[in-house]
C-alpha positions, 0 to 999 in steps of 0.5 A, a space after each residue: 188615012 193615018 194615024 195622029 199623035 196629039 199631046 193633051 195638057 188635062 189642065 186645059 182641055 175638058 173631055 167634051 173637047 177631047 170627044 170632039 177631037 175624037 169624032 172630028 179625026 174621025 170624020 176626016 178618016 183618021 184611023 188612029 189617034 193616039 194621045 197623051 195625058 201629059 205635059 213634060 217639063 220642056 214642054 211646060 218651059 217652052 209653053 211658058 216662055 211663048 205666053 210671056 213673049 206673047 205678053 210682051 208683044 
């Protein structure tokens, strides 16, 4: 077992997915999940230059 970092953009995940994350990594024997509640703006920049290759494709 381990323990997983997960980065959530609020803006895109509603709290029944974060339970579901919650019981899944349970189910496979995660022993902590640590996560957090933002997006830094490298990430946002990434994320929006992928979306818009994905949209030119």
């Amino acid at each position: 077992a381990q323990s997983v970092n997960v980065s959530i953009d609020p803006s895109e995940v509603s709290v029944k997915e974060i339970n579901q994350l919650y019981i899944e990594a349970w189910k496979k024997g995660v022993k902590s999940l640590y996560y957090q509640h933002s997006v830094n703006a490298a990430q946002k920049f990434s994320r929006d230059i992928l979306e818009c290759r994905a949209c030119e494709s």
